[in-house]
C-alpha positions as CSV (number, residue, x, y, z in Angstrom):
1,X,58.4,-68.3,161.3
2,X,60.7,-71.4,162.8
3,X,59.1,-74.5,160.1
4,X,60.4,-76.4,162.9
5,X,57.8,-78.5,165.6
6,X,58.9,-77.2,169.3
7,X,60.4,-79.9,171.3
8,X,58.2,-82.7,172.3
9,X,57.1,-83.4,175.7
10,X,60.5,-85.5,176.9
11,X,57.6,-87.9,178.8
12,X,56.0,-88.3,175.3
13,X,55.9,-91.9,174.0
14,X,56.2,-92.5,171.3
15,X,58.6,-89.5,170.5
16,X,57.0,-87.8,167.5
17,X,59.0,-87.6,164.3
18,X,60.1,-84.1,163.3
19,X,59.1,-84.3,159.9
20,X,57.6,-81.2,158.7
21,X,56.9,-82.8,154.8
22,X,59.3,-80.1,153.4
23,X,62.3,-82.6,152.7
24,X,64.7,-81.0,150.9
25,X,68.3,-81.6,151.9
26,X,70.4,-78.8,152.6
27,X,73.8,-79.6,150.2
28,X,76.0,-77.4,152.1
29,X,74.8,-78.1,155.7
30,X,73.9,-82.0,155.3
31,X,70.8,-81.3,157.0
32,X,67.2,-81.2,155.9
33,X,65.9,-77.9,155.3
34,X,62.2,-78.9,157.1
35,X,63.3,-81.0,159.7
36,X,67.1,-80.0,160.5
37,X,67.9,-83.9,160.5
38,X,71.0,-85.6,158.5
39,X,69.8,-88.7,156.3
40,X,70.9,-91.1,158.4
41,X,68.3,-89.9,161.3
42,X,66.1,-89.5,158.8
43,X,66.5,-93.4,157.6
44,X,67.0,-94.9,160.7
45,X,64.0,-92.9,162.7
46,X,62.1,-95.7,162.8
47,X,64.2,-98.3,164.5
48,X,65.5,-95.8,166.9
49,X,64.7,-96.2,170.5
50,X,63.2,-93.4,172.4
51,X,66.1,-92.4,173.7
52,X,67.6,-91.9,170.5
53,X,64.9,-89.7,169.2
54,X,65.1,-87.7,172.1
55,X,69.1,-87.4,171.4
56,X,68.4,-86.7,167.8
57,X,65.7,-83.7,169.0
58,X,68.0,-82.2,171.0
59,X,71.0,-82.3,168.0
60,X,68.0,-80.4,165.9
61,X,67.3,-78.0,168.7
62,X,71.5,-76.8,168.7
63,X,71.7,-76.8,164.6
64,X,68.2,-75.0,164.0
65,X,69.8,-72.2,167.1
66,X,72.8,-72.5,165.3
67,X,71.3,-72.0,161.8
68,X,69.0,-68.7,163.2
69,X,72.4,-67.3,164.4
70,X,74.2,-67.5,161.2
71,X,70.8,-66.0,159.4
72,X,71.7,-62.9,161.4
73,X,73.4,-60.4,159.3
74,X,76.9,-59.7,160.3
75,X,78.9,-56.1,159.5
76,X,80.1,-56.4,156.6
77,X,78.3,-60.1,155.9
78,X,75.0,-60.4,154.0
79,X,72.4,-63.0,155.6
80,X,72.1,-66.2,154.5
81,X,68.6,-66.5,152.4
């Protein structure tokens, strides 16, 4: 079960925040194991533009794709908890 919000409607204003209240950051991937955002985007959410939130949603969609792949057990590789 993705913990993740889907992508927000790209019309949506304001852009929702990803926040998912699990914020626990991640010390090997630099990201936020709720919300798949770095610190900085978490800090500077606020003061982004639209835009910018939209740009940071999209970075969250390719590193939470990214992170499903690497949960997939390879031969020989066990998955990552």
């Amino acid at each position: 079960m993705s913990m993740t919000p889907p992508y927000p409607d790209p019309a949506a204003t304001p852009v929702p925040s990803p926040c998912v209240s699990v914020c626990r950051m991640n010390a090997r991937t630099g990201f936020c194991e709720g919300c798949f955002r770095t610190i900085e985007e978490i800090a500077r959410w606020t003061a982004l533009s639209d835009a910018e939130r939209r740009a940071v949603w999209r970075a969250i969609a390719v590193r939470r794709a990214d992170f499903d792949v690497e949960r997939v057990p390879q031969a020989g590789r066990p998955a990552v908890p």
